[in-house]
C-alpha positions, -999 to +999 in steps of 0.1 A: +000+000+000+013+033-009+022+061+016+015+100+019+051+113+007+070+138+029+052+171+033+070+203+020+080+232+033+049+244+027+029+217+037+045+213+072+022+249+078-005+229+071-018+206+100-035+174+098-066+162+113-075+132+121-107+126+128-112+095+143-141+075+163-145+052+191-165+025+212-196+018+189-192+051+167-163+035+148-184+016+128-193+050+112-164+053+099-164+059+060-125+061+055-103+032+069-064+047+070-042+022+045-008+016+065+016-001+047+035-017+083+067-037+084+076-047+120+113-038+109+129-038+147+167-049+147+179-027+168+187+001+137+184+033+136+148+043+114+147+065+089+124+087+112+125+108+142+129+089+178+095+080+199+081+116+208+068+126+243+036+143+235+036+180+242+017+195+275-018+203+265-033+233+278-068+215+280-091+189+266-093+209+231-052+215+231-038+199+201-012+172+208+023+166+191+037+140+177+069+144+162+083+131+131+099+135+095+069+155+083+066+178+112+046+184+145+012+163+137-018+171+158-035+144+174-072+143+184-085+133+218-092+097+202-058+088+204-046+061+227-028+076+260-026+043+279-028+008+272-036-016+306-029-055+302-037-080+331-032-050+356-001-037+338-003-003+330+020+012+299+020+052+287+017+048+251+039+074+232+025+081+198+049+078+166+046+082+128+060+055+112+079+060+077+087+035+044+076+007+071+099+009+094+092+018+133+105+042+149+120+021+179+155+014+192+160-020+214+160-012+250+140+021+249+105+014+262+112-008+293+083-025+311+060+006+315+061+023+279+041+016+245+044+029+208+008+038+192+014+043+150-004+073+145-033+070+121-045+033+134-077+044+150-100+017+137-073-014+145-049+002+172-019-009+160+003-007+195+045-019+199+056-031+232+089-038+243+099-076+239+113-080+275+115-115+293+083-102+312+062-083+285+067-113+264+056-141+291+022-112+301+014-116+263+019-152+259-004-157+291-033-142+277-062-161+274-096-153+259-111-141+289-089-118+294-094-078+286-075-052+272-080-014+282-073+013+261-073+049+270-077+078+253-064+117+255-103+124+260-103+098+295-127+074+280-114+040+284-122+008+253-120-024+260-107-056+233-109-088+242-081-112+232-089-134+203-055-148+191-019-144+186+006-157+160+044-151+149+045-135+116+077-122+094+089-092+097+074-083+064+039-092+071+016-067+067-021-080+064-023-083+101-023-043+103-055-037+081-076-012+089-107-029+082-119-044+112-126-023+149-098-041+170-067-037+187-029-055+173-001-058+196+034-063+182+066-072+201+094-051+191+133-064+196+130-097+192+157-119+171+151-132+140+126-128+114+095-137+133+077-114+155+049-122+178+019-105+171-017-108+195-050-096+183-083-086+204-116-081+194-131-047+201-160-048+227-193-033+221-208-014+249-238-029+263-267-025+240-305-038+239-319-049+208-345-024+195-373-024+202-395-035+172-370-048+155-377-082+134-363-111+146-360-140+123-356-178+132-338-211+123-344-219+086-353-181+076-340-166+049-325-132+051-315-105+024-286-082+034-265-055+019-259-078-010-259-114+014-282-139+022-279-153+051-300-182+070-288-199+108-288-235+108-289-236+153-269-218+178-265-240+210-245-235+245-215-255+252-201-257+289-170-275+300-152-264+276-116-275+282-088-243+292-117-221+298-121-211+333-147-217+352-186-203+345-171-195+309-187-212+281-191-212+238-222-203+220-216-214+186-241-204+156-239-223+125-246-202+099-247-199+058-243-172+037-247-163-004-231-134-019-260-118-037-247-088-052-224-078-081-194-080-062-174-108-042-177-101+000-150-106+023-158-134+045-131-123+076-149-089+073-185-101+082-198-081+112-211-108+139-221-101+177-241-120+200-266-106+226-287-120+258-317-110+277-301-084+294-290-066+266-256-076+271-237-077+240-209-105+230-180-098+202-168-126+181-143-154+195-115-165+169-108-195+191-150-206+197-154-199+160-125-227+151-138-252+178-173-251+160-185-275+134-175-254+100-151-229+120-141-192+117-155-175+080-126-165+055-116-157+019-136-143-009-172-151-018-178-147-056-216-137-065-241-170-065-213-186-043-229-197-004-202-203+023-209-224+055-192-211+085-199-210+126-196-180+149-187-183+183-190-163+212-169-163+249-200-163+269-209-170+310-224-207+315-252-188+332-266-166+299-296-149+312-333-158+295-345-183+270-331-171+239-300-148+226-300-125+192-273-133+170-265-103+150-250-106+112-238-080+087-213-089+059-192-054+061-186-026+090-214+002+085-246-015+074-270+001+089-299-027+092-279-060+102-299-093+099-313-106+135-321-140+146-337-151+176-320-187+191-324-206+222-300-204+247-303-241+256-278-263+234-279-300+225-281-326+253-241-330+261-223-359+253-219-387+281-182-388+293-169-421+275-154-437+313-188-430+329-201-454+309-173-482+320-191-506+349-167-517+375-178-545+398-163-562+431-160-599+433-142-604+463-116-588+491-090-607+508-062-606+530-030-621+512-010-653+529+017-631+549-011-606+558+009-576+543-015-571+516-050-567+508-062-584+475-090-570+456-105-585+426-135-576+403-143-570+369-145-534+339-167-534+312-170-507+287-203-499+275-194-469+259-184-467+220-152-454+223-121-466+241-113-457+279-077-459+294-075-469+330-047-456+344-033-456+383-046-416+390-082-438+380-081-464+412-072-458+450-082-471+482-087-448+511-084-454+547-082-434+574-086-403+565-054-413+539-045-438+505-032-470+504-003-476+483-011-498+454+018-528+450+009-550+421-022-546+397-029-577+372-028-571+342-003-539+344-012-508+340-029-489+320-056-509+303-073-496+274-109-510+273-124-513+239-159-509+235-182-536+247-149-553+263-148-571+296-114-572+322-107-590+345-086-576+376-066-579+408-055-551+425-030-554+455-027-525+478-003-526+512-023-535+542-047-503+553-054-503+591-080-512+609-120-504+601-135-494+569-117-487+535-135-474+505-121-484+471-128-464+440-122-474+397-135-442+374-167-435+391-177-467+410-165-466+449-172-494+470-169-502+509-145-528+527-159-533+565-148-553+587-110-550+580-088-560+611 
């Protein structure tokens, strides 16, 4: 993408503003700046001016500097001041970046400094430091974590993280200014790769209006040159590496390009809202874990692409039904709406709770050092189940018994609809009861002396 050249002499008299918009007005905007990024950071010195303190302001309208080969450019109270991740708070220094390259210099931000390119107002593009601890905070982020943006104005934006990935130092599609987000780049790392996190912008709480139509599963939808219909949305809890009372809610979904031209499937405009009028921003990682995953690439006219959306949600989504919410580009001013239920598919049975474990008998053995227990597994599930040691233990006493021997070895792997035959031998407990576990079948052993 091509860059502004250098201004004149002339020129520098002439200031530029930059208008920008945030929270939910920057889907307004009409212009999206083209920035042409290389994350060029070896330690060199750039072709531009060093990172630029802005200048004292005299007042919420004061202009603010940044400095760089073109001049003193004025910033607008939209601009990022300060960037807070996981409770770590960095003053974000504004820069103009030039012919690609950053304006940064290894060892120069620390652990409490940020570089903001000027100009990235719709996808805050934002350079940290690549220090042993700003590289382990942003290699710790998970998806339920959220990213707080300040501006000059006070008013604070929240992202939520949606991915990361290394990418070359000549990568530059990750920088687009097509999409309301927020990219953050490591600067000063070796080598050609540079780690690069991405976070969905968060849309301020917002009810569904009041009259508006709501369609249902099945229903066809015209769109700003898409047709789009939901095959189901369900709820899916447990899922593994999210904490707990997080969940998915995944919407499978179609779509046709209707009009003249192709759409551009990773710039479809999805949100998810509850019964409380809470509203939900898309999830790059509940999208992929869905049946048809994450929408993407170009979608000629007549052509219909089959994708899910998913959403970070609580396990404990208010009401009977959520509105998903579906544009295919930023700006459309009537988005398609469909009413789901909240409720998702009956969840799958857990393979080993479906294994039946059964006692046939408890004995001491000859020297009395050991107790002998011996019983029977069968898996009536359909898929295999391991038993491993962490799956059996006998407790006594408030503490476990050390297992000695177990016949046949561990693990076993049952097959489905097989039957196995065991002995377990565990030291002697003390005296009283013992309860012995396998999966989730316990059993009691009185009498023990």
């Amino acid at each position: 993408m091509s860059q502004s050249p250098p201004l004149s002499g002339a020129a520098t008299q002439r200031r530029l503003i930059l208008v920008g918009v945030v929270g939910g007005l920057i889907f307004l905007a009409l212009v999206c700046v083209a920035l042409g990024i290389t994350v060029f950071t070896r330690s060199r010195s750039p072709s531009v001016a060093g990172p630029a303190t802005p200048a004292p302001t005299q007042g919420p309208s004061a202009p603010v500097l940044v400095g760089g080969s073109a001049g003193s450019i004025p910033l607008t109270l939209t601009a990022p001041s300060g960037i807070e991740i996981k409770s770590r708070k960095f003053q974000v220094i504004p820069v103009e970046v030039a012919k690609g390259a950053w304006p940064y210099q290894r060892g120069t931000l620390g652990d409490d400094k940020a570089v903001w390119v000027f100009g990235t107002l719709i996808n805050y593009v934002i350079g940290l430091e690549a220090s042993p601890g700003t590289t382990t905070l942003l290699q710790d982020l998970t998806e339920v974590d959220v990213i707080k943006l300040t501006t000059y104005s006070g008013r604070a934006v929240s992202f939520r993280y949606s991915g990361r990935q290394w990418v070359t130092v000549d990568k530059t599609d990750v920088f687009r200014q097509m999409r309301p987000g927020l990219t953050l780049v490591l600067l000063g790392e070796e080598g050609n790769d540079r780690l690069v996190v991405s976070a969905s912008y968060l849309v301020e709480g917002e009810a569904t209006p009041v009259g508006s139509v709501l369609a249902k599963v099945g229903t066809l939808v015209d769109v700003a040159g898409a047709r789009v219909s939901v095959m189901g949305g369900r709820l899916i809890r447990n899922v593994a590496g999210l904490p707990a009372g997080n969940a998915y809610y995944q919407v499978d979904f179609s779509v046709k390009a209707t009009g003249p031209g192709a759409l551009d499937a990773s710039l479809f405009q999805m949100e998810l809202g509850d019964a409380a009028g809470k509203r939900y921003a898309l999830s790059v990682p509940a999208s992929q874990a869905g049946s048809y995953g994450l929408p993407g690439g170009q979608l000629l006219p007549g052509i219909t692409l089959t994708a899910t959306a998913g959403f970070l949600v609580p396990d404990d989504l208010p009401g009977a039904n959520v509105i998903w919410i579906f544009s295919p580009r930023v700006g459309d001013a009537s988005p398609a709406r469909f009413q789901l239920a909240v409720a998702g598919p009956p969840p799958t049975p857990d393979p080993r709770s479906r294994v039946v474990v059964q006692v046939t008998g408890a004995r001491y053995s000859n020297d009395t050092a050991e107790i002998i227990i011996s019983g029977g597994a069968g898996n009536l599930s359909k898929e295999p189940v391991t038993v491993s040691l962490s799956d059996i233990s006998l407790q006594a006493g408030g503490s476990l018994v050390q297992v000695t021997v177990t016949e046949p070895a561990l693990p076993w792997v049952l097959q489905p609809g097989q039957n196995l035959a065991f002995t377990i031998r565990f030291a002697r407990p003390p005296a009283g009861t013992a309860l012995f576990r396998m999966l989730q079948s316990s059993f009691e052993l009185s009498g023990l002396q």
